[in-house]
TORBALUM-900192 format. One record per residue (C-alpha): residue in three letters; z, x, y; residue number from 0; chain. Coordinates in nm, 3 decimals, decimal comma. Example, Ala and Ser with C-alpha at 12.3 -4.5 7.8 and 13.67 -1.06 7.14 Angstrom:
# residues 2
r|up|east|north|k|c
ALA|0,780|1,230|-0,450|0|A
SER|0,714|1,367|-0,106|1|A
***
This chain:
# residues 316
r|up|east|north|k|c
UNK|6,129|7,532|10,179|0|A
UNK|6,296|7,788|10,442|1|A
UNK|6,628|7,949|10,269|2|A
UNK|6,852|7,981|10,594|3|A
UNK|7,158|7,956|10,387|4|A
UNK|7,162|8,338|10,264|5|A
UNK|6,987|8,512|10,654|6|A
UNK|7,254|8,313|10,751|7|A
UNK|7,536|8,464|10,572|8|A
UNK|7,448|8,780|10,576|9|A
UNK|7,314|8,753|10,969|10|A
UNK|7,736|8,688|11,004|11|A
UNK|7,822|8,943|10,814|12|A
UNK|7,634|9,237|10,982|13|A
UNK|7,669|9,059|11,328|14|A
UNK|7,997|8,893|11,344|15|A
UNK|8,114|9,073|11,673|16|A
UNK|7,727|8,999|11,855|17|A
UNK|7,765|8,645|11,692|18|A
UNK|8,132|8,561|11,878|19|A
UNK|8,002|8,798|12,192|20|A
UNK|7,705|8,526|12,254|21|A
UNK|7,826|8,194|12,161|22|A
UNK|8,248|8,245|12,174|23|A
UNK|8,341|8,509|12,414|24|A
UNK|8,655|8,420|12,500|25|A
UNK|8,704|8,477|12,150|26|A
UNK|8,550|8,787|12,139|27|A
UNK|8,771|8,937|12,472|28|A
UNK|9,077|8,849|12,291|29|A
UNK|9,016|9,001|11,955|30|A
UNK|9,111|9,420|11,887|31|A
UNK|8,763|9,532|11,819|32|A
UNK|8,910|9,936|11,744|33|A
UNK|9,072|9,762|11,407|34|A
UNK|8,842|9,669|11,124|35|A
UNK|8,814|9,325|11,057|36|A
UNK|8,855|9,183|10,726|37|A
UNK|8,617|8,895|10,514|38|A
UNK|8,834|8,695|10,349|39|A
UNK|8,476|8,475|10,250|40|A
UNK|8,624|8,453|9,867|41|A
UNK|8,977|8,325|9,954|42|A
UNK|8,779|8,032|10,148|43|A
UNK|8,596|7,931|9,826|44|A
UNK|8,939|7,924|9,613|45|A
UNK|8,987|7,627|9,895|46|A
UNK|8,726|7,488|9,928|47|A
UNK|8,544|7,371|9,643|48|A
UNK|8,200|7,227|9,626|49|A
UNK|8,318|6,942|9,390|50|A
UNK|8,518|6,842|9,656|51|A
UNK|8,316|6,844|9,947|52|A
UNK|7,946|6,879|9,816|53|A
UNK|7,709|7,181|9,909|54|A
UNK|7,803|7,339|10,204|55|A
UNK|7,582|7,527|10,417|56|A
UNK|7,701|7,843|10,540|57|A
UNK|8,132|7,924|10,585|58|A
UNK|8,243|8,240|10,727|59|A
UNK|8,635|8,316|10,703|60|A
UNK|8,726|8,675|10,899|61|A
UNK|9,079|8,755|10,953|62|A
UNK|9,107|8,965|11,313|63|A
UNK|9,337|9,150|11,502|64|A
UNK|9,403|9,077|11,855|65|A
UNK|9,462|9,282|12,194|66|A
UNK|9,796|9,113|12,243|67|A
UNK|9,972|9,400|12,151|68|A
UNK|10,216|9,250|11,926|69|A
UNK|10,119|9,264|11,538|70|A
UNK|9,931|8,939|11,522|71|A
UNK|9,629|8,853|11,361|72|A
UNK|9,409|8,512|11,348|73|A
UNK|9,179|8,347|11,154|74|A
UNK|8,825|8,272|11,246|75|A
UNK|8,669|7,989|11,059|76|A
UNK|8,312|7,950|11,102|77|A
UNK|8,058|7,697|10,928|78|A
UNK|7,690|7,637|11,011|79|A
UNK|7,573|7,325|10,929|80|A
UNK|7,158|7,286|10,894|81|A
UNK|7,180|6,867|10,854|82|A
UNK|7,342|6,574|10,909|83|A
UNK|7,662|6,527|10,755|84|A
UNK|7,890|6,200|10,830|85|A
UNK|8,197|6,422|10,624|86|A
UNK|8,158|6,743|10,870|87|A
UNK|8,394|6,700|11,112|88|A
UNK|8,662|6,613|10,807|89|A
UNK|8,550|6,876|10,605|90|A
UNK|8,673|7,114|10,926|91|A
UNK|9,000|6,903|10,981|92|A
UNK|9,026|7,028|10,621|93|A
UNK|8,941|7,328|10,583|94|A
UNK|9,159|7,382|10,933|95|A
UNK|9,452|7,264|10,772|96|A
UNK|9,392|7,461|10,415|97|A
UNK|9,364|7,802|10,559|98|A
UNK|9,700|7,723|10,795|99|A
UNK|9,913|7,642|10,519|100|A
UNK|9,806|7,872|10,285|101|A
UNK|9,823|8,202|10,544|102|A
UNK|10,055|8,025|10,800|103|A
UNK|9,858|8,189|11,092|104|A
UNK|9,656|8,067|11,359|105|A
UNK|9,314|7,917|11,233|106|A
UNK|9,019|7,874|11,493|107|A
UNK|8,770|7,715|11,359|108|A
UNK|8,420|7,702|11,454|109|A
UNK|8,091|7,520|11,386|110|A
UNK|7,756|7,571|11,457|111|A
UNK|7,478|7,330|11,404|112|A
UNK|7,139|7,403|11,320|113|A
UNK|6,964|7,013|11,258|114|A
UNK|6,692|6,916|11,466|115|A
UNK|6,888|6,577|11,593|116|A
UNK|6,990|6,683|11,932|117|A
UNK|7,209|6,357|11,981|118|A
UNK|7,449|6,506|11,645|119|A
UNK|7,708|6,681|11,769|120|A
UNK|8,062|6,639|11,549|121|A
UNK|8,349|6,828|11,766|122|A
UNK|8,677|6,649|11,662|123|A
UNK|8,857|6,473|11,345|124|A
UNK|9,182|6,309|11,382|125|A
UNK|9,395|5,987|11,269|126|A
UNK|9,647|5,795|11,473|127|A
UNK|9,920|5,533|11,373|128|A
UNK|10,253|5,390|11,487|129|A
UNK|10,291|5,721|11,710|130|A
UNK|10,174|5,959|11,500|131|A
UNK|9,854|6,202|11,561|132|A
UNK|9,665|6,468|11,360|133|A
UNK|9,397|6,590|11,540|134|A
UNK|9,141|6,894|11,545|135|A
UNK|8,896|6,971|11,836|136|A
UNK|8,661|7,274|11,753|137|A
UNK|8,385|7,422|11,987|138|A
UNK|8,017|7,325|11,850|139|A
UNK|7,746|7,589|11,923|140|A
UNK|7,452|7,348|11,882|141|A
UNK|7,086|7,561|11,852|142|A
UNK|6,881|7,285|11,942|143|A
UNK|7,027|7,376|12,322|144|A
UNK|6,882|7,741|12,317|145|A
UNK|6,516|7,557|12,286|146|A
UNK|6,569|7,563|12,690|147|A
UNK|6,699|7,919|12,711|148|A
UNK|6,429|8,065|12,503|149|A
UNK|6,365|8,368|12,762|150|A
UNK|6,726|8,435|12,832|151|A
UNK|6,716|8,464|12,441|152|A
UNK|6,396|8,673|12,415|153|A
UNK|6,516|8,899|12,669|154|A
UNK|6,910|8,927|12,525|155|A
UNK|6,998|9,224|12,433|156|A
UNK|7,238|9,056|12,197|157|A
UNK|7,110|9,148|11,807|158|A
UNK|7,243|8,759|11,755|159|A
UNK|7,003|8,592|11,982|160|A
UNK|6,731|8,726|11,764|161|A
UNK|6,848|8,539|11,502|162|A
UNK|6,876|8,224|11,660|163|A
UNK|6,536|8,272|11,794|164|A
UNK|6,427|8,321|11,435|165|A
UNK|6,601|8,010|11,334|166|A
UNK|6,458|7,764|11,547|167|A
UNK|6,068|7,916|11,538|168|A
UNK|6,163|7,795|11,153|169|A
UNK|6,253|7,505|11,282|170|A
UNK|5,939|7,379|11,499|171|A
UNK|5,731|7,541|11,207|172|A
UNK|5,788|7,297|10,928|173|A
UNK|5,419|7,117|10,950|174|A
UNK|5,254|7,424|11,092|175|A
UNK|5,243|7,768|10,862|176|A
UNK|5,011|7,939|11,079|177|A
UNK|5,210|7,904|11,345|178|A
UNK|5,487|8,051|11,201|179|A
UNK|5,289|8,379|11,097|180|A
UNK|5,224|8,433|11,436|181|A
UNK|5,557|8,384|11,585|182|A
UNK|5,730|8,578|11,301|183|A
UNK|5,511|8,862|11,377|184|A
UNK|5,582|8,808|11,777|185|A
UNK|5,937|8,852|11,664|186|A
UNK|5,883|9,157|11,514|187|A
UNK|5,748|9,310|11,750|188|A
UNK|5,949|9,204|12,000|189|A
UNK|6,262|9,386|11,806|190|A
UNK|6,104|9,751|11,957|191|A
UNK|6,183|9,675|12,340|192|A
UNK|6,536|9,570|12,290|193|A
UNK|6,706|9,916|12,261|194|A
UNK|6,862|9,870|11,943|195|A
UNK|6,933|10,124|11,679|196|A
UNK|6,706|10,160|11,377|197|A
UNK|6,940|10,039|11,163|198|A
UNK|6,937|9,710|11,382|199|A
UNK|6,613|9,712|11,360|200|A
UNK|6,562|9,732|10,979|201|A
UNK|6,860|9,426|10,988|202|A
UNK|6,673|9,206|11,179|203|A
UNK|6,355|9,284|11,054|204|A
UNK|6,477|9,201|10,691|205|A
UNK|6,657|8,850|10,838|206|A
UNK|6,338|8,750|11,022|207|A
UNK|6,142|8,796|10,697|208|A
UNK|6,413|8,621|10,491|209|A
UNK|6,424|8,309|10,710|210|A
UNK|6,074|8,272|10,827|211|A
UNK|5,926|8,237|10,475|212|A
UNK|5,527|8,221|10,472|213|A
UNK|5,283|8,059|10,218|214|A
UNK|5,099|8,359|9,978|215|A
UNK|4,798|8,337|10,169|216|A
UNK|4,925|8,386|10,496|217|A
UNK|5,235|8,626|10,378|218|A
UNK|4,987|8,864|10,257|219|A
UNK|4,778|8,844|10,634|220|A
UNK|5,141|8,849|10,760|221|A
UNK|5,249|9,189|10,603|222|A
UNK|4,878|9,322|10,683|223|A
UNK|4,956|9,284|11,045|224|A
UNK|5,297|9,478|11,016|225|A
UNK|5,176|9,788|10,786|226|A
UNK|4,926|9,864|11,091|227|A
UNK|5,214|9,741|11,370|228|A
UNK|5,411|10,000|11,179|229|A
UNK|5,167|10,280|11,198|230|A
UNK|5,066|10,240|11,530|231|A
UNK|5,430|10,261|11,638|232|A
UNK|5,546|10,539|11,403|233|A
UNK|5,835|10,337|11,224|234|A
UNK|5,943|10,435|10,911|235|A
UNK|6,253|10,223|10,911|236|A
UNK|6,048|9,890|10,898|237|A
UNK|6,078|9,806|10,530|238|A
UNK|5,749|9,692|10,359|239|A
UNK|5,819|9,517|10,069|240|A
UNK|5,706|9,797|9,869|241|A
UNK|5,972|10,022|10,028|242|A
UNK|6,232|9,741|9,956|243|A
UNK|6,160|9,714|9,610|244|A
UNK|6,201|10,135|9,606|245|A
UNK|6,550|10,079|9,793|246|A
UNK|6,682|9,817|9,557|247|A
UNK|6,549|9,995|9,245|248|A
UNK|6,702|10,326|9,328|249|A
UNK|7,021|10,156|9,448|250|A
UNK|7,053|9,904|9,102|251|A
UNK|6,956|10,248|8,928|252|A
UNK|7,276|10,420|9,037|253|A
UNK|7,460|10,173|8,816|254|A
UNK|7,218|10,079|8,529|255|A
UNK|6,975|10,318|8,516|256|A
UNK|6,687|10,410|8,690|257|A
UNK|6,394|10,306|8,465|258|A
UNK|6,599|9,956|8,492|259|A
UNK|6,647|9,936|8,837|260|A
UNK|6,308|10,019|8,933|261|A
UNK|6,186|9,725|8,713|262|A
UNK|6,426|9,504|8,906|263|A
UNK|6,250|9,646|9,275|264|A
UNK|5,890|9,566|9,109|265|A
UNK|6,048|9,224|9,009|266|A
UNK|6,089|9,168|9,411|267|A
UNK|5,763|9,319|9,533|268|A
UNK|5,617|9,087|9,265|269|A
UNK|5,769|8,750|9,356|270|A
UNK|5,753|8,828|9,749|271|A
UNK|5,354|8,961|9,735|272|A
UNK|5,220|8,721|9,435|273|A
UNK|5,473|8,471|9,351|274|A
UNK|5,489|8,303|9,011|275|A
UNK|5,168|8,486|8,929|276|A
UNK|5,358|8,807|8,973|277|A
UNK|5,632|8,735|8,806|278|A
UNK|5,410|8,701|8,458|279|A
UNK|5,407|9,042|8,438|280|A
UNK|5,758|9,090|8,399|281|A
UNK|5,754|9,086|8,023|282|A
UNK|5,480|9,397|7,986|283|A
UNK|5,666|9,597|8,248|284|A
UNK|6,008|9,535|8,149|285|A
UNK|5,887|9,726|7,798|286|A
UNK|5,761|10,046|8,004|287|A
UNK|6,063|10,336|8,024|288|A
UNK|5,855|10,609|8,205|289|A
UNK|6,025|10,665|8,537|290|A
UNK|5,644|10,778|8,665|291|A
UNK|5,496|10,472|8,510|292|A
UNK|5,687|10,248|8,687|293|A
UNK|5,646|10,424|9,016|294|A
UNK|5,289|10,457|8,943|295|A
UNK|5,319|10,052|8,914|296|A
UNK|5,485|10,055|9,281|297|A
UNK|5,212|10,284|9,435|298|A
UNK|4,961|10,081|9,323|299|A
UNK|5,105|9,723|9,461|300|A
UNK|5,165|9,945|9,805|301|A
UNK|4,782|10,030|9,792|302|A
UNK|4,682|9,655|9,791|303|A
UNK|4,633|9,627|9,420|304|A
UNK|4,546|9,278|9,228|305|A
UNK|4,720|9,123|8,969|306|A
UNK|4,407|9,240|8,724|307|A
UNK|4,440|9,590|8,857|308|A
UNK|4,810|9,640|8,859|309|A
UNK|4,802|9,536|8,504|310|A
UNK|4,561|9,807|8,400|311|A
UNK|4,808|10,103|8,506|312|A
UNK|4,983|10,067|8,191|313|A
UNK|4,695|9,919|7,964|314|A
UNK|4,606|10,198|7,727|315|A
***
């Protein structure tokens, strides 16, 4: 089963300005883009907890700073919904009213659905008696509409639209794997034309992966075809899952070690290139301190090593 809950998140936190530039740019004209924006992600869980409400999908709080002039700042309240829910448009009201009363600022809330019922479309929650109204009306961005606009997408130079592109391939792929392979790949190599910096680039590259996930089979055939898109282009940015493993070892090794974070990056290349299978291993490696043993142990799983061969680099 797809994760889109975590590409999701962090596609809106890299790409927050692209994401209100495509889909809310009124929004995006208003706000003071020279002034860093601030997540306020973990005040929105202290008010909204899951016990309450059940799982939620994705919920983005940002607090920005607008052109105005005057010292004001606003709220922007995003959720992205992947199913049917009959309690979204109240969890919204709620979540509307929440954030108001605790901050007593402006809250614009915003929701983004990404089912595959094209006739679901909650924009409004509101109660009326004996005069009185409460009412909320919030914009819906609903991705089943960009199935249409697929070339205005493919050809957007908006780092955004690649994502929603990425979504809904995942989408139409459920009952067809193969499929997906080749449109993740098409993806991929459709990131090179856009212009985009090579830290974009690498972004993207590491959403698309995270979203479109792929059987073992075909993820293996999958990351055949980008090592050799990789070297025919020339670029080094493209992280392998090899290299990722490197990245997140060194990184975790800053703060625990680095024998112990380079165990946690062979951890990763082991669940994303073998799976469970991989993952057996964990117990034999996590025993090995060498620094060159464990690289050794990432060398060979970049040179297309088995399971029975990658366990004979530290067999003595």
């Amino acid at each position: 089963m797809s994760d889109y809950d975590s590409p999701w998140k962090e596609a809106l936190d890299v790409f927050f300005e692209a994401f209100l530039e495509l889909f809310i740019p009124e929004a995006h004209a208003d706000i003071d883009w020279s002034r860093q924006c601030e997540s306020l992600d973990k005040e929105l869980q202290q008010i909204t907890p899951d016990a309450e409400s059940g799982r939620r999908y994705v919920d983005k709080l940002v607090k920005v700073w607008l052109k105005s002039g005057e010292e004001q700042w606003v709220l922007v309240h995003i959720e992205v919904q992947a199913s049917e829910d009959t309690k979204f448009a109240w969890r919204m009201y709620i979540y509307n009213c929440r954030l108001f009363d605790k901050y007593n600022r402006e809250v614009a809330s915003f929701a983004v659905l990404g089912d595959d019922n094209p006739h679901w479309r909650p924009d409004r929650f509101g109660y009326r008696r004996w005069g009185v109204k409460a009412e909320l009306q919030f914009p819906v961005v609903k991705l089943l509409d960009y199935v249409a606009r697929r070339q205005e997408l493919e050809q957007s130079t908006n780092p955004f639209a690649t994502v929603i592109l990425a979504h809904l391939d995942t989408l139409e792929t459920r009952k067809d794997q193969g499929e997906r392979k080749d449109r993740k790949f098409r993806l991929i190599k459709g990131l090179v034309d856009r212009g985009w910096s090579e830290k974009q680039i690498s972004q993207l590259f590491r959403l698309i992966d995270w979203m479109m996930d792929l059987p073992k089979p075909l993820e293996k055939a999958f990351w055949d075809q980008v090592k050799q898109f990789k070297e025919e282009k020339q670029m080094p940015f493209i992280t392998t899952p090899e290299r990722y493993g490197r990245e997140e070892g060194l990184s975790q090794g800053l703060s625990q070690g680095l024998s112990q974070g380079l165990i946690r990056g062979i951890e990763i290349v082991l669940k994303v290139k073998f799976g469970e299978a991989g993952l057996r291993l964990l117990p034999e490696i996590r025993k090995i301190e060498d620094k060159d043993q464990l690289e050794a142990i990432l060398d060979a799983i970049e040179s297309g090593a088995n399971l029975e061969d990658l366990s004979q680099t530290w067999a003595v």
